[in-house]
C-alpha positions in Angstrom: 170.8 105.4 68.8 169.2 106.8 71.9 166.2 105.7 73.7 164.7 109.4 72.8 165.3 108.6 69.1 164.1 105.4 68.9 160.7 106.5 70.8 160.4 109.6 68.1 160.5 107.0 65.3 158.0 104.5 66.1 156.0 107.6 67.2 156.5 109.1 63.9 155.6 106.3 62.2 152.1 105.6 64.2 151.2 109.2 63.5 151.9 108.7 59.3 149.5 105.9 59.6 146.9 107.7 61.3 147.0 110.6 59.6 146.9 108.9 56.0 143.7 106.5 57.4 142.2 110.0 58.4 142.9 111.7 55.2 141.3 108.6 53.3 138.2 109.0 55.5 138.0 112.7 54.9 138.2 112.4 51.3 135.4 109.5 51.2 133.2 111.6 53.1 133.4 114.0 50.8 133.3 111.9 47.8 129.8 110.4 49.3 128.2 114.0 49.6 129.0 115.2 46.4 127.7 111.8 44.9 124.4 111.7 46.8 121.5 111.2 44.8 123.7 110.1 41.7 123.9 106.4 40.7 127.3 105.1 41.9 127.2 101.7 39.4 130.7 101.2 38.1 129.0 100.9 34.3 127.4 104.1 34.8 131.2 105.5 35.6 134.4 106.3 33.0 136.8 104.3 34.3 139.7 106.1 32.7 138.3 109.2 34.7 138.1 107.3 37.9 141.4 106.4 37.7 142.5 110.2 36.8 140.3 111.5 39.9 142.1 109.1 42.0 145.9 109.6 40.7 144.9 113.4 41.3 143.8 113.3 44.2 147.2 110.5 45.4 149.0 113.4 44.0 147.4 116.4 46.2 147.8 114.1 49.5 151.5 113.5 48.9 151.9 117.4 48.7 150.0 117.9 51.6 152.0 115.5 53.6 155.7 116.9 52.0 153.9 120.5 53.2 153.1 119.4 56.5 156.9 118.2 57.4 157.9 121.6 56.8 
């Protein structure tokens, strides 16, 4: 293993991590706008349907990250 491939992984590997950390701030941000105004207490919340929105939404970033190697 090369100097030029070992470089390309660990950069490879920084760029996962910041891309995921900005993909979980994008989604909180939007997740705080649509909730504005709305009470956010977890009794006033389904929890079955929180953890739905979230397995969803695991789901749709794992595509999105299988598209973006392409």
């Amino acid at each position: 293993m090369n100097a030029n491939q070992i470089i390309n992984m660990v950069i490879r590997m920084v760029m996962n991590k910041v891309m995921r950390s900005g993909m979980n701030a994008g989604v909180n941000a939007v997740s705080k706008r649509m909730n504005k105004g709305k009470p956010t207490d977890a009794a006033d919340q389904n929890p079955q349907a929180t953890r739905d929105t979230a397995k969803r939404m695991n789901q749709t970033m794992k595509m999105a990250r299988r598209v973006g190697r392409m």
